[in-house]
Backbone as CSV, one residue per row, in Angstrom:
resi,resn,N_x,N_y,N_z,CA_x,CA_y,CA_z,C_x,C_y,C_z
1,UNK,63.184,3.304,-8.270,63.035,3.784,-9.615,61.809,4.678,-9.749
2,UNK,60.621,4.124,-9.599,59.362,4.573,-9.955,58.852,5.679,-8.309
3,UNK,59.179,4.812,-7.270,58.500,5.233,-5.817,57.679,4.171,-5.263
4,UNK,57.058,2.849,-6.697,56.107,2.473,-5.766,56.958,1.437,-5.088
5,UNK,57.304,0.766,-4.344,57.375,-0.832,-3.731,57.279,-1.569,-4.431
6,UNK,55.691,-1.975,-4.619,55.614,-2.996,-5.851,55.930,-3.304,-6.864
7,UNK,55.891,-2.059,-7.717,56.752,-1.715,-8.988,58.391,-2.234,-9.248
8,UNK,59.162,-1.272,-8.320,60.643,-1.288,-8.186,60.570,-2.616,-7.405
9,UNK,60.414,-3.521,-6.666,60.647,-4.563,-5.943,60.731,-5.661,-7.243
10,UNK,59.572,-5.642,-8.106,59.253,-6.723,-9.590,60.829,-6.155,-10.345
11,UNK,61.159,-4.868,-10.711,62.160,-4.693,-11.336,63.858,-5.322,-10.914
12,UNK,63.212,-5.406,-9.336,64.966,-5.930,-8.758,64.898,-7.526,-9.041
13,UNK,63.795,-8.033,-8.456,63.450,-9.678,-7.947,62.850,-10.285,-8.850
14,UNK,62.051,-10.009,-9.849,61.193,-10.863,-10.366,61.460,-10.687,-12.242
15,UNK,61.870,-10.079,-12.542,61.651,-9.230,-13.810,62.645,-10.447,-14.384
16,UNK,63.668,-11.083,-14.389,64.685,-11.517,-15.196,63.758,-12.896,-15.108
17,UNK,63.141,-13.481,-13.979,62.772,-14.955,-14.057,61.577,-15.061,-14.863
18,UNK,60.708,-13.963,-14.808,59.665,-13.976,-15.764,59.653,-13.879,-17.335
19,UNK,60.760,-12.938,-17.350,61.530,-13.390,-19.016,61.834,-14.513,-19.564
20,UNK,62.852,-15.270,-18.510,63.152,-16.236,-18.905,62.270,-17.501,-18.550
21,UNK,61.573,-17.626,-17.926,60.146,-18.591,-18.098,59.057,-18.100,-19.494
22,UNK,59.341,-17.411,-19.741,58.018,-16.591,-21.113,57.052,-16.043,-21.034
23,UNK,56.857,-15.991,-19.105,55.458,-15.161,-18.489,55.462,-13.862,-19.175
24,UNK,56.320,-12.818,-19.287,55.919,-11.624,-20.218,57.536,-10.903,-20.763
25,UNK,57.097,-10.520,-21.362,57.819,-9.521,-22.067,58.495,-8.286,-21.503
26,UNK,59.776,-7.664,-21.379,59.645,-6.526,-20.238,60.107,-5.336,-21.542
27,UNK,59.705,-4.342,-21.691,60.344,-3.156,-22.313,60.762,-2.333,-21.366
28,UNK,62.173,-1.730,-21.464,62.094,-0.931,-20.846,63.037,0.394,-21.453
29,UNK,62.488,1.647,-20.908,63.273,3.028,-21.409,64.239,3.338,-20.179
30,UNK,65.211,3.751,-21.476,67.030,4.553,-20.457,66.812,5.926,-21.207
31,UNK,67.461,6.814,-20.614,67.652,7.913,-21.445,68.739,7.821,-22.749
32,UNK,69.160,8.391,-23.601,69.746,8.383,-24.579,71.476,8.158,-23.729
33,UNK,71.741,9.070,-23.126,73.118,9.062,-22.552,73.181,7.753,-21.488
34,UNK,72.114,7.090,-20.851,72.015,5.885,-20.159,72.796,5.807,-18.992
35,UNK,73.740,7.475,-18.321,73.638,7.737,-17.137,72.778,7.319,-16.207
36,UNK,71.522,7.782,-16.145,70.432,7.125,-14.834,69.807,6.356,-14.945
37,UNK,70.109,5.366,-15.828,70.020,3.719,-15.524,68.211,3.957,-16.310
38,UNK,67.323,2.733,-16.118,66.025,2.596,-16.395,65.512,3.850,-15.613
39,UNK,64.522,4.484,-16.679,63.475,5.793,-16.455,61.986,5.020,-16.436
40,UNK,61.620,4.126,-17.301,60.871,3.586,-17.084,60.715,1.911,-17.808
41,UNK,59.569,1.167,-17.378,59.733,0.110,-17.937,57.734,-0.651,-17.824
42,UNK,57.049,-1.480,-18.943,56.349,-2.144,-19.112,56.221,-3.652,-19.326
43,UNK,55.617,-4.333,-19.025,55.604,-5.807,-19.156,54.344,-6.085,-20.322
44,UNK,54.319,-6.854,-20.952,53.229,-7.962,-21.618,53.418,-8.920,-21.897
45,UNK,51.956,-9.401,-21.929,51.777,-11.007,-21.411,50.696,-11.513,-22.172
46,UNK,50.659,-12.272,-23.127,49.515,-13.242,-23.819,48.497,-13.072,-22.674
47,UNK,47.192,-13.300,-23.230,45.815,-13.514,-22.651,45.102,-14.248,-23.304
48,UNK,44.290,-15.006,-23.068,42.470,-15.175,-23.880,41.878,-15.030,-23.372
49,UNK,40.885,-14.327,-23.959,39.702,-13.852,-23.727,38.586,-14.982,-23.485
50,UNK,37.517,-15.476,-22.950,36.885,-16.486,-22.462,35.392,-15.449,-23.288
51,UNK,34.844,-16.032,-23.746,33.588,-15.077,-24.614,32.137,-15.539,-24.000
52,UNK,32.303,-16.908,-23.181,30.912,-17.506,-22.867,30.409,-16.507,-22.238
53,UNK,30.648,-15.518,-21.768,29.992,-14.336,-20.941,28.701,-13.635,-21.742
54,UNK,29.367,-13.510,-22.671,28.265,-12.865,-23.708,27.237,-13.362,-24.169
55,UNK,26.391,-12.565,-24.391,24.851,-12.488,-24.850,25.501,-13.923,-26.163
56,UNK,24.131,-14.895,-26.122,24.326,-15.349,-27.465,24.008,-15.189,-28.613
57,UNK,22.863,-13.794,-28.750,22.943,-13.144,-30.141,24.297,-12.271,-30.883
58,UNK,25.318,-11.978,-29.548,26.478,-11.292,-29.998,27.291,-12.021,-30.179
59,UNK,27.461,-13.407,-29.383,28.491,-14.643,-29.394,28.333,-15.224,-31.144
60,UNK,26.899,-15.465,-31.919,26.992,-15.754,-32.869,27.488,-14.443,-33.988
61,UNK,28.035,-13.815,-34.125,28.612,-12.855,-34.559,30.420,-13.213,-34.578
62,UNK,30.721,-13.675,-33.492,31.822,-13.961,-32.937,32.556,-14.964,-33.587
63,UNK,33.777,-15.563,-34.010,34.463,-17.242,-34.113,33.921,-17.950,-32.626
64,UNK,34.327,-19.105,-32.645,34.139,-19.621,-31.637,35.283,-19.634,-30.736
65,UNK,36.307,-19.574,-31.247,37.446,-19.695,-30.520,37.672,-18.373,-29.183
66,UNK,38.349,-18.439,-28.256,38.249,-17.620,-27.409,39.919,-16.581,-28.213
67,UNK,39.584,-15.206,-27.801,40.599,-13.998,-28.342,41.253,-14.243,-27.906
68,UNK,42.614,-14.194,-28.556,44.045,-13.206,-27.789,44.289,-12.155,-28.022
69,UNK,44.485,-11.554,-26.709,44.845,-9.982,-26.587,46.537,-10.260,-25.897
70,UNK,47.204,-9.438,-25.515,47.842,-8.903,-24.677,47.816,-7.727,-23.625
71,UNK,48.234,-7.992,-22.421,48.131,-7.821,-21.549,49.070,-6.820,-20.981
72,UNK,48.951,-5.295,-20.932,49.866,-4.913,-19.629,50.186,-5.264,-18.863
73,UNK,50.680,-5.896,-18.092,50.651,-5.911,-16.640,51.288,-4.980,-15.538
74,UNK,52.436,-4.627,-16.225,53.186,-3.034,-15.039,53.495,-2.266,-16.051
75,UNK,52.998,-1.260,-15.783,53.714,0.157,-16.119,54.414,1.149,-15.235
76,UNK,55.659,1.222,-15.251,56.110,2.165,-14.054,57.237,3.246,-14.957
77,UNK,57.240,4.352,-14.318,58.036,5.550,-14.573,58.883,6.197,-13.522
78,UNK,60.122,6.843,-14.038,60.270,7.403,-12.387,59.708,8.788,-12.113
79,UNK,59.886,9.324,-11.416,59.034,10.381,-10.543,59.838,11.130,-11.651
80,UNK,61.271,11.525,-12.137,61.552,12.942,-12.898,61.099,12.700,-14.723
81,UNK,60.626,11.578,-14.762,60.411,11.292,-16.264,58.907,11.099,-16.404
82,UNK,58.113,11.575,-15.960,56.821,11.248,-16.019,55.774,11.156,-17.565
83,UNK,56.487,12.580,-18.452,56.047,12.101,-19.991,56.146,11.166,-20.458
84,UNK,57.211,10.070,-20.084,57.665,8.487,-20.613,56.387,7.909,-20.458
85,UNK,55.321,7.725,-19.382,54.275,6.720,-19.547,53.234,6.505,-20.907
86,UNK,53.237,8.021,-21.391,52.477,7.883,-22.360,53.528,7.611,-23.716
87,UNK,53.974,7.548,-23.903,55.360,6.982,-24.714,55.076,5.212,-24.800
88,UNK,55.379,4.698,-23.361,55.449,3.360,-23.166,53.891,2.546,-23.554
89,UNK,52.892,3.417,-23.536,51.651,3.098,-24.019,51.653,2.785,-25.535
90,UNK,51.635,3.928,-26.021,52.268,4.000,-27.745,52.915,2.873,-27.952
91,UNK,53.991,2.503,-27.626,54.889,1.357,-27.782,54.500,0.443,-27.752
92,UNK,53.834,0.029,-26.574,52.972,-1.436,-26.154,52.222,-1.198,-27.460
93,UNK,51.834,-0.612,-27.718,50.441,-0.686,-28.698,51.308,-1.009,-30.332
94,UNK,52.187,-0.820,-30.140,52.963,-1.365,-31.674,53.822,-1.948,-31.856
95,UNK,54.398,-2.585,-30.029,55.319,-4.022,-29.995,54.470,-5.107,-30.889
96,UNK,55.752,-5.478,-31.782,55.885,-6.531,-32.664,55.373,-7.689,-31.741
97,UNK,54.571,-9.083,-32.459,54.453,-10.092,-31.651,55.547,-10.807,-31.855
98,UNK,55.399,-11.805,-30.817,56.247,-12.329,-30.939,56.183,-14.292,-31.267
């Protein structure tokens, strides 16, 4: 799909079990006519953030509780769709939680 190994290998082998365990989320883009199959595709994944790192004049500023963010974890495109990555960024950034 993409070129890398790692990438396309997660999309054949790993991508359906991680859905269905709840490890992440997969989006992925087809073209409109959906001839050449996935052009590209992203994952996310819950995180917390651990804050004890920080200074404790900035920590008291802070809740105590540690953040949740979400997490990229793959972004892949294929080699003829390359404008899609910044697309799939945008997106991540305004996928609904869940």
């Amino acid at each position: 799909m993409c070129g890398n190994p790692s990438l396309d290998a997660y999309l054949k082998r790993q991508v359906r079990q991680d859905v269905k365990r709840s490890i992440a989320r997969v989006c992925m883009a087809t073209k409109p006519d959906n001839e050449s199959g996935i052009v590209g595709y992203y994952t996310l994944s819950t995180l917390s953030v651990d804050l004890s790192f920080l200074p404790s004049d900035l920590l008291k500023k802070l809740r105590r509780h540690p953040l949740s963010a979400a997490l990229i974890g793959r972004i892949a495109v294929s080699e003829q769709n390359q404008g899609i990555g910044a697309l799939q960024r945008v997106d991540a950034i305004n996928e609904p939680s869940q």
